[in-house]
C-alpha positions in Angstrom: -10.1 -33.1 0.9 -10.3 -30.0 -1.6 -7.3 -28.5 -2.6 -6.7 -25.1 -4.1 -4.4 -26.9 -6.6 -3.4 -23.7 -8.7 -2.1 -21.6 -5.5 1.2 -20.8 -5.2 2.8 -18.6 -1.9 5.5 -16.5 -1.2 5.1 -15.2 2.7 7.9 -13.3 4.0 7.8 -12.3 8.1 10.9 -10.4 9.0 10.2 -9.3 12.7 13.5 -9.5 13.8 16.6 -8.0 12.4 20.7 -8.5 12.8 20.7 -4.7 14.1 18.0 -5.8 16.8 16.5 -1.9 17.5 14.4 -2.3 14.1 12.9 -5.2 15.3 8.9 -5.5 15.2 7.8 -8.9 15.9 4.5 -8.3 15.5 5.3 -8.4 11.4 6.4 -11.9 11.9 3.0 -12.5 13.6 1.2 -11.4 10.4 3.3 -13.5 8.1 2.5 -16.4 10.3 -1.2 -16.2 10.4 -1.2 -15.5 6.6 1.0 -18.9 6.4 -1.6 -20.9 8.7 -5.0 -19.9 6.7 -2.9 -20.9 3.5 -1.6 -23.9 4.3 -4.6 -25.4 6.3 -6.6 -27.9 4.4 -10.2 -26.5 5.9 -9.1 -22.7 4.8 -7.6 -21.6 2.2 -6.3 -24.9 1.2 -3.2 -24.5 -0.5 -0.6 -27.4 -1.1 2.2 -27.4 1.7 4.7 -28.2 -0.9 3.7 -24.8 -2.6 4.4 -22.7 -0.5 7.8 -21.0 1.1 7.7 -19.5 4.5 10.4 -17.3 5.1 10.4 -15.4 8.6 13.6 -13.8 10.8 16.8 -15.4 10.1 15.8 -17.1 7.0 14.0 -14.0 5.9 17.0 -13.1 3.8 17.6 -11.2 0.8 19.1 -14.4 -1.0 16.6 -16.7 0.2 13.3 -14.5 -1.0 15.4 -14.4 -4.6 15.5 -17.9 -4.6 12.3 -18.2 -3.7 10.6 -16.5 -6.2 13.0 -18.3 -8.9 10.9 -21.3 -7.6 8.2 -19.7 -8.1 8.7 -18.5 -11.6 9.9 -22.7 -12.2 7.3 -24.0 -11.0 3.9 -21.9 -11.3 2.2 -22.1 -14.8 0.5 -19.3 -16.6 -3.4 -20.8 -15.1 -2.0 -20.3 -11.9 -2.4 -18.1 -9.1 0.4 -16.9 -6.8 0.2 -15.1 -3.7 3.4 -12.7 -2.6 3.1 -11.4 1.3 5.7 -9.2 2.2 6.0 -7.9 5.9 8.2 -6.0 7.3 10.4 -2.5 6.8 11.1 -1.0 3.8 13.0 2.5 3.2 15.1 4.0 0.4 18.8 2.6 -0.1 21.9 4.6 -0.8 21.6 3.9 -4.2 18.3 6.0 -4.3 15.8 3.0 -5.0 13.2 1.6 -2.2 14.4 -1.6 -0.5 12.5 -4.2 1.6 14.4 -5.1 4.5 15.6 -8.4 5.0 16.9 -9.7 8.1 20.9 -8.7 7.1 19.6 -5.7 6.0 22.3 -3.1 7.6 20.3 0.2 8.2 22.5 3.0 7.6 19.9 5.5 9.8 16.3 5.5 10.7 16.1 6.7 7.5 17.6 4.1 4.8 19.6 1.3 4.1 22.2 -0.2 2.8 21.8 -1.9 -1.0 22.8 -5.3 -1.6 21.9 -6.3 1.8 18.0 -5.6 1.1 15.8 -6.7 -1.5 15.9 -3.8 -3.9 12.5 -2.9 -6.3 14.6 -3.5 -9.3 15.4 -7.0 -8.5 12.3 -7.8 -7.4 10.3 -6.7 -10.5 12.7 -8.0 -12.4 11.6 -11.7 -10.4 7.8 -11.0 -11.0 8.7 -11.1 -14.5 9.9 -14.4 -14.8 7.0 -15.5 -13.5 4.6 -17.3 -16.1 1.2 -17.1 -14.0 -1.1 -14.7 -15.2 -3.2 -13.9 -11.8 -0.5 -12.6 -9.0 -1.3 -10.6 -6.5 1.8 -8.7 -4.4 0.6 -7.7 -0.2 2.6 -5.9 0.9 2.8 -4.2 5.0 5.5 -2.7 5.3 7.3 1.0 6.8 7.5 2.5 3.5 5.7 -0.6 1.3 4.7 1.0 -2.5 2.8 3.8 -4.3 0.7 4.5 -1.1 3.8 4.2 1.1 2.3 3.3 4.9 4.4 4.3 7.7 3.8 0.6 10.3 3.5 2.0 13.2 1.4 2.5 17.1 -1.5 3.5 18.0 -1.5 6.1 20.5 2.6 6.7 21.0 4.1 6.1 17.2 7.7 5.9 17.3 9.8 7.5 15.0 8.8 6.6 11.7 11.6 4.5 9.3 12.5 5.2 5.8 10.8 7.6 3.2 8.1 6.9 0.4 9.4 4.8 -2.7 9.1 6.0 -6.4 5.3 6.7 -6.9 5.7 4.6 -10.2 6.3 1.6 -8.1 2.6 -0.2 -7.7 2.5 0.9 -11.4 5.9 -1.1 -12.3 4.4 -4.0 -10.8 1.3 -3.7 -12.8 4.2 -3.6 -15.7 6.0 -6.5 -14.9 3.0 -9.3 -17.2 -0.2 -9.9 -17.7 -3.1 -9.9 -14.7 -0.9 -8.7 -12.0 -2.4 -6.5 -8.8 -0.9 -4.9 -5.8 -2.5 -4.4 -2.1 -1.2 -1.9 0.0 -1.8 -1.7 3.8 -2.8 2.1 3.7 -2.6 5.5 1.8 0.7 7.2 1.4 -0.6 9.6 3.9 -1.9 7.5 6.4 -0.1 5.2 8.8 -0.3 1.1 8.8 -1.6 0.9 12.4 -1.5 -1.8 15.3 -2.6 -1.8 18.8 0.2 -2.3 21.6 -0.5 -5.7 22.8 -2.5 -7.1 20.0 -1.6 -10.3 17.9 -1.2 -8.9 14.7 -1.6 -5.1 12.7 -5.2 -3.8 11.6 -3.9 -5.0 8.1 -2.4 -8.3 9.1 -5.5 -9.5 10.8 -7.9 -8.4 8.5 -6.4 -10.2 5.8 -5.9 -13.4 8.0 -9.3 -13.0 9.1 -10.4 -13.1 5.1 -8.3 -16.1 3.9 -9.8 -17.4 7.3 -13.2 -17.3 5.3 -14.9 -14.5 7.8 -16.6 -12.0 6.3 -16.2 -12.9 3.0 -19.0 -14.2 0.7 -18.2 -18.5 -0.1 -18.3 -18.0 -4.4 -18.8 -21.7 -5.7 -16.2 -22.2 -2.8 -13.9 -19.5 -3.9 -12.4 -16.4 -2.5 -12.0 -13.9 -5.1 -9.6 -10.9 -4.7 -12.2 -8.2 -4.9 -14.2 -9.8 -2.1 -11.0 -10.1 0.0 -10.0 -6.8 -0.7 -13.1 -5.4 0.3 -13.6 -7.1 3.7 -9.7 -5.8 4.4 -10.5 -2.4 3.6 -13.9 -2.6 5.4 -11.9 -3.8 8.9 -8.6 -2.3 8.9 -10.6 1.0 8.1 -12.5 0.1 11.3 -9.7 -0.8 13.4 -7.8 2.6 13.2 -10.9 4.4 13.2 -11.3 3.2 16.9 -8.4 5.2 17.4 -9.2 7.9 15.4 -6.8 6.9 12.9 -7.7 6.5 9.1 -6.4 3.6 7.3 -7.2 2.5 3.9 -5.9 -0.1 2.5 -5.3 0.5 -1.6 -5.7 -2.2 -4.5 -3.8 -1.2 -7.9 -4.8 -3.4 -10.6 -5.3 -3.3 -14.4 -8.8 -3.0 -16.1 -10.4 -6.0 -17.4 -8.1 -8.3 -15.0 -11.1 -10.4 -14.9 -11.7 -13.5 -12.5 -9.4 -13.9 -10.1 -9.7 -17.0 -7.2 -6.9 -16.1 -4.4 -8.0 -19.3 -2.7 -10.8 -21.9 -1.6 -12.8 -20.9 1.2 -13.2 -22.5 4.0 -11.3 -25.9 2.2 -14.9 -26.0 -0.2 -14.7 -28.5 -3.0 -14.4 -25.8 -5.2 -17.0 -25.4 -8.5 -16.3 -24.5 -12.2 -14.5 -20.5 -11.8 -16.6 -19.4 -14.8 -20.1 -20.3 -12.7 -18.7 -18.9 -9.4 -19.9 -15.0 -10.0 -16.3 -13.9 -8.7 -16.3 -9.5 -8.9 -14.7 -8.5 -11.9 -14.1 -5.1 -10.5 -13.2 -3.4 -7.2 -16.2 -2.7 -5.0 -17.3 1.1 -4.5 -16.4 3.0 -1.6 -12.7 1.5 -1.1 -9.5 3.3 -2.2 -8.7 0.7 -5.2 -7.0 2.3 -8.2 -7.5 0.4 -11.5 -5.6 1.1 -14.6 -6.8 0.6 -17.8 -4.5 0.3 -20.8 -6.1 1.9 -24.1 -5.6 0.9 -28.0 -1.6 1.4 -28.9 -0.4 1.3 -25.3 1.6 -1.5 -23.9 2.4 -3.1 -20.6 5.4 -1.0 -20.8 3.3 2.0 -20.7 2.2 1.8 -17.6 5.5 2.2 -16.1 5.9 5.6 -15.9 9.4 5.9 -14.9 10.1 5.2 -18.4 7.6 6.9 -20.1 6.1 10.4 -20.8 2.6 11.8 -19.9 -0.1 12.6 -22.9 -2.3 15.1 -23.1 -4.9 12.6 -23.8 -4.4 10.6 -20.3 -6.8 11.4 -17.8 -8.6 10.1 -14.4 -11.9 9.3 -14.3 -13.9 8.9 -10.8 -15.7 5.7 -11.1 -17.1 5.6 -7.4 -16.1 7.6 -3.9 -12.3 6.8 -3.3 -12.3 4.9 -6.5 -10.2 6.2 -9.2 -9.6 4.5 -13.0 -6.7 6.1 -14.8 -6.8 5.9 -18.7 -4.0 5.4 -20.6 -4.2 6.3 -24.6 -1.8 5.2 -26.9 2.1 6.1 -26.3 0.9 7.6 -23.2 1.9 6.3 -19.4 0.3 6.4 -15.5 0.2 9.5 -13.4 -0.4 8.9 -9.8 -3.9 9.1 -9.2 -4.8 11.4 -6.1 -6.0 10.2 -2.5 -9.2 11.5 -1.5 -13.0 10.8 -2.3 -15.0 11.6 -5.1 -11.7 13.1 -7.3 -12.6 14.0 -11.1 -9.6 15.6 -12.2 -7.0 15.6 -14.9 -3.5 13.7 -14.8 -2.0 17.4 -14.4 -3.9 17.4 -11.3 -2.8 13.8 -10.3 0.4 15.0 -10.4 -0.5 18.0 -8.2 -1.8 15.5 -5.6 1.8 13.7 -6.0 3.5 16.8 -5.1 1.2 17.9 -2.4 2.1 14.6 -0.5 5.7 14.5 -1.4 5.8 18.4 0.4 3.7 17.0 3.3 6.5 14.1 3.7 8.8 16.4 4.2 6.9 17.9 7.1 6.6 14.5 8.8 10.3 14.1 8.4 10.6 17.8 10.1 8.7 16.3 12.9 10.5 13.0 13.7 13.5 16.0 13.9 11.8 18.0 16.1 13.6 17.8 20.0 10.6 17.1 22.7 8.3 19.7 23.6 6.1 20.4 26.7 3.3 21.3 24.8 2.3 18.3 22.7 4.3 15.2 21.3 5.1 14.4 18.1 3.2 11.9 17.8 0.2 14.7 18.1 1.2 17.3 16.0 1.6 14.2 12.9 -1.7 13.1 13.8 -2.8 17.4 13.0 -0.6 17.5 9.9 -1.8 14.1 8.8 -5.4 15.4 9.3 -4.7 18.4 7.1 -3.0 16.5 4.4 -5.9 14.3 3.8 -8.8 17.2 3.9 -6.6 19.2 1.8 -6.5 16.2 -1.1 -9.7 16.3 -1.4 -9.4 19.6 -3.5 -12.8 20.9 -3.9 -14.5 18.6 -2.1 -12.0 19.0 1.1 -13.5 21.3 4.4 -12.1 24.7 4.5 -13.0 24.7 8.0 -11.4 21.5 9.4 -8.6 22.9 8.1 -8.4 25.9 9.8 -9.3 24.3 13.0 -6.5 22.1 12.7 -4.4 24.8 11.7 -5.2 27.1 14.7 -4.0 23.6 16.7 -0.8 23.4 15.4 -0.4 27.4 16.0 -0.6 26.5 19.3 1.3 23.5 19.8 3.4 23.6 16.7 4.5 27.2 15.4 7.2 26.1 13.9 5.4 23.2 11.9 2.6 25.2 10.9 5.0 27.3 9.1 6.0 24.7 7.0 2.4 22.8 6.9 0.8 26.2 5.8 3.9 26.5 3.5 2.8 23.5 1.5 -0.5 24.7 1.5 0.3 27.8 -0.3 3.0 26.3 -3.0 1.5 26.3 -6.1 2.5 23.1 -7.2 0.5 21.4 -4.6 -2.6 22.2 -6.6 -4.8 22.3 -3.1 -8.3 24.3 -3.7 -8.5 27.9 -3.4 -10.6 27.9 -0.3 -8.0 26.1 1.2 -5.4 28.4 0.4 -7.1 31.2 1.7 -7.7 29.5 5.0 -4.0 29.0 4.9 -3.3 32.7 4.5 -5.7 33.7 7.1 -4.2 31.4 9.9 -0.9 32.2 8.5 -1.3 36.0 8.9 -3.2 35.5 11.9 
């Protein structure tokens, strides 16, 4: 029988935790179905003996180091090498984002405790070791990347763990070698989302359902990372919508990355890669973000916690939610914004940074904010969620959702309209001026 004989794996589960209150098994359930399409001969068909598992106890931060050592041994630059991470991930007291491991010691709902965790420093400084030029990083987690998803219910969300990593972080990873990409289980803004009761998240099952061969097109008896990223976008979209939730899962990759064979489908003798048609480039209407590297720039470039913006950097809109971001020579990546059909400037990306670093601060207002008769908290996030998402939009967003939403949180929320219509007015969130004016009206109202 076929093998996908160039896969390598790395699938981390942590769903239960020393301090058992941060527990959520249902991580563990994605890690596990993401294990079973990979290591079954009819699926995705990688070999057993290339592939680590690593769920609940042994889920720890010494094991995954160790593991990706292996990796970095054993996986050869032709390659490919598949990194699923599931589970929390918050800020550490050290100021860096962390995934949680299962000794991870939280220190409150709102970080942890470094050295415990598996910190982003040690592991991009792992992804650098390794020689394979085609990895791809998943990650589902609390607080999981550049579009930071917060994993958590449907209907009654709890209060939400940790706080968004560096933006530069999907960026870093991009840094760390040649033909690297990054999948994100939602927006910054948005939330990863499960049903109470089902098997896995929106995110987790989409992507088993993909390895799993559904949904995805059979090229020369590959699955290529653009088609998989499209049918997880496409469903986990879907599933929140039901809910009237809005997930979108993000791919951050670099221009030109070229084939790329994440595994056989449906354990099909697979035919030459260079006649399988594989997508070179994300699919339209999807919320990928690709990078592209001009003359005189460097993989170090695109780091940009090391590196200063130039005026000759720019975003250009390549399709609705689809954003390319050019870098010229000595010049670095500026968060690209969330939102559809965005031409704007990387001043303005860095507008749409700040506008979602001010709105984080109102969620964190919220999770602080004692009971009320009048709505939940849960409620009001889902309103101020809804704002931030119009409003990123910039020209394109609704002036009069907006204000409906505003008027809704004037009557449930004074207090957090304050702030929300606060954010709207500070000038560094560079929203549009209609939606500024709303913003005074409602305010003044």
């Amino acid at each position: 029988m076929a093998q996908f004989q160039q896969g390598y794996a790395l699938v981390v589960g942590v769903g239960n935790y020393q301090q058992t209150k941060y527990s959520v098994p249902i991580t563990f359930n994605d890690a596990q179905g993401v294990y079973d399409a990979l290591v079954n001969p009819q699926l995705a068909a990688y070999p057993a003996n290339q592939i680590t598992f690593l769920h609940d106890e042994a889920a720890t931060r010494q094991n995954i180091l160790d593991a990706l050592a292996d990796l970095a041994q054993r996986a050869a630059e032709t390659d490919s090498v598949l990194i699923f991470l599931a589970g929390h991930g918050a800020p550490a007291d050290d100021g860096t984002w962390h995934f949680a491991t299962h000794e991870t010691e939280f220190q409150s709902i709102k970080s942890v405790k470094s050295g415990n965790a598996l910190g982003q420093t040690e592991l991009l400084d792992a992804l650098r070791k390794i020689q394979a030029q085609k990895i791809l990083v998943i990650i589902n987690a609390c607080f999981s990347g550049l579009v930071s998803p917060t994993l958590a219910a449907t209907r009654e969300i709890p209060q939400t763990l940790g706080a968004p990593p560096p933006d530069s972080l999907s960026n870093s990873i991009l840094a760390t070698g040649e033909g690297r990409a990054i999948i994100t289980a939602s927006r910054g803004n948005q939330y990863s989302m499960f049903d109470m009761g089902a098997p896995r998240t929106f995110f987790g099952n989409a992507l088993v359902d993909g390895l799993n061969g559904n949904g995805v097109v059979n090229k020369n008896g590959y699955i290529g990372l653009f088609e998989l990223y499209e049918y997880v976008y496409t469903q986990s979209r879907a599933g929140a919508s039901k809910y009237g939730e809005l997930q979108e899962p993000v791919l951050t990759i670099l221009q030109g990355i070229g084939p790329f064979p994440v595994a056989l489908y449906k354990g099909s003798t697979p035919g030459n890669l260079a006649d399988a048609n594989l997508l070179t480039s994300p699919p339209p209407n999807t919320a990928a973000r690709v990078v592209n590297v001009g003359a005189g720039a460097s993989y170090a470039n695109i780091d940009g916690s090391h590196n200063t913006v130039s005026q000759t950097t720019r975003t250009e809109n390549i399709g609705r939610n689809r954003n390319t971001i050019v870098i010229g020579a000595g010049a670095t990546v500026s968060q690209a914004a969330a939102g559809e059909n965005i031409q704007q400037t990387i001043q303005q990306g860095a507008s749409a940074n700040e506008l979602a670093n001010l709105f984080q601060a109102i969620y964190q207002q919220v999770d602080a904010r004692p009971p009320s008769p009048d709505a939940d908290n849960g409620e009001i996030k889902t309103q101020v969620r809804q704002i931030e998402t119009e409003a990123a939009k910039g020209d394109d967003a609704n002036p009069k959702k907006i204000e409906r939403w505003l008027k809704t949180l004037a009557d449930i929320a004074p207090d957090i309209l304050d702030v929300t219509t606060a954010a709207l007015l500070n000038p560094a969130a560079g929203v549009a001026k209609a939606i500024v004016l709303v913003a005074k009206q409602v305010r003044g109202g």
